[in-house]
C-alpha positions in Angstrom: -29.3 187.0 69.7 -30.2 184.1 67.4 -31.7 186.1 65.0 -28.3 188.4 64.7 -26.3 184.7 64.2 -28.3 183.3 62.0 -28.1 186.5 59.9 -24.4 186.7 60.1 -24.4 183.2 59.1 -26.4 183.2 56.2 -24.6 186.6 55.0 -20.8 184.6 55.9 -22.1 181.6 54.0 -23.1 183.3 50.9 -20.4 185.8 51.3 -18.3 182.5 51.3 -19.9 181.2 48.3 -19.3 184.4 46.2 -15.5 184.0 46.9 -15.3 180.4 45.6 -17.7 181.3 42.0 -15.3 184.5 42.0 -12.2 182.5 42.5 -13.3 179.9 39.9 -14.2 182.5 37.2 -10.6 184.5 37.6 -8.0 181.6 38.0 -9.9 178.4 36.4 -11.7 180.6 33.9 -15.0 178.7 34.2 -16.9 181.0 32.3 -19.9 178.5 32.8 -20.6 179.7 35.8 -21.9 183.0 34.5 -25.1 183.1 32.8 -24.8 182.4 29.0 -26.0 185.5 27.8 -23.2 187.1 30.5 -20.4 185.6 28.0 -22.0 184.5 24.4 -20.4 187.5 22.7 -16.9 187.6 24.3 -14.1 186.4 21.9 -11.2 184.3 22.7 -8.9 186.9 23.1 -11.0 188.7 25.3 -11.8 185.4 27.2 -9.1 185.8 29.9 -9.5 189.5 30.7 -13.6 189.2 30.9 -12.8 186.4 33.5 -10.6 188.1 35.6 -12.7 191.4 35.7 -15.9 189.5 36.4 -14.2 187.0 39.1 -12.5 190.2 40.7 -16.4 191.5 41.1 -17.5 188.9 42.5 -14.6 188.1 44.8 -14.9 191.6 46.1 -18.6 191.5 46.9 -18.5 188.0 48.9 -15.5 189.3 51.0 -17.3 192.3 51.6 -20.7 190.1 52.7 -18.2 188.1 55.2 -17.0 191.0 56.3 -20.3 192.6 56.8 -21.5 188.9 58.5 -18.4 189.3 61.0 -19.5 192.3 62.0 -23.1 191.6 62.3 -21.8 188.4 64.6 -19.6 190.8 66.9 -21.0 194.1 67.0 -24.8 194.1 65.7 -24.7 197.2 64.2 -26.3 198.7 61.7 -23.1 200.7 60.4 -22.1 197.2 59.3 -24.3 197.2 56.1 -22.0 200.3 55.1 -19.4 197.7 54.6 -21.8 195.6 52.6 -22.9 198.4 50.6 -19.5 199.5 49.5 -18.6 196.2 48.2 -21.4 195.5 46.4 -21.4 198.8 44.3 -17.7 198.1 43.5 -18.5 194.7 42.7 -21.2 195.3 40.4 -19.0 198.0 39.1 -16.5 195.7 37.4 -19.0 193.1 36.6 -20.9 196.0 34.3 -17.9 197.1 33.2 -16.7 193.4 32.4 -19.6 193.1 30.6 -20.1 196.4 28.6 -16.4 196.1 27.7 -16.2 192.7 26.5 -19.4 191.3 25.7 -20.4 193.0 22.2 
């Protein structure tokens, strides 16, 4: 039992985390917060589009990580990694693609 809640809190809290970073990067544009090498080709027009992409991916992967803590806290199941898994393939998908797109 305190295993599952320290679990599902350390998964929420991260989860939570990613949300503010991802939040940050789309509406303040702090590209900072990305490692330099993430952003050191991206142009100025590009600037606002790479930002959003990237703060979309990681916005999508911390809400799935609280969702997946949420479930670990109520249910314990296994199946809730499923939820986890999805979010963090489409996360990293629009991070890459952010990335391939934008930073040349």
């Amino acid at each position: 039992m305190a295993a599952r809640l320290i679990g599902a809190g350390l998964s929420g809290s991260i989860g939570l985390l990613m949300i503010v970073l991802g939040l940050l990067l789309w509406k303040k544009q702090r590209v900072s917060i990305l490692h330099e090498y993430h952003a050191d080709k991206v142009s100025q027009e590009d600037l606002k589009a790479f930002c959003t992409l990237s703060g979309i991916g990681l916005l999508v992967t911390g809400i799935s990580l609280v969702i997946t803590a949420v479930l670990l806290g109520i249910t314990d199941s296994p199946a809730s990694f499923l939820c986890f898994a999805a979010g963090l393939i489409a996360g990293l998908a629009l991070l890459i693609t952010a990335g391939v797109k934008y930073n040349r």
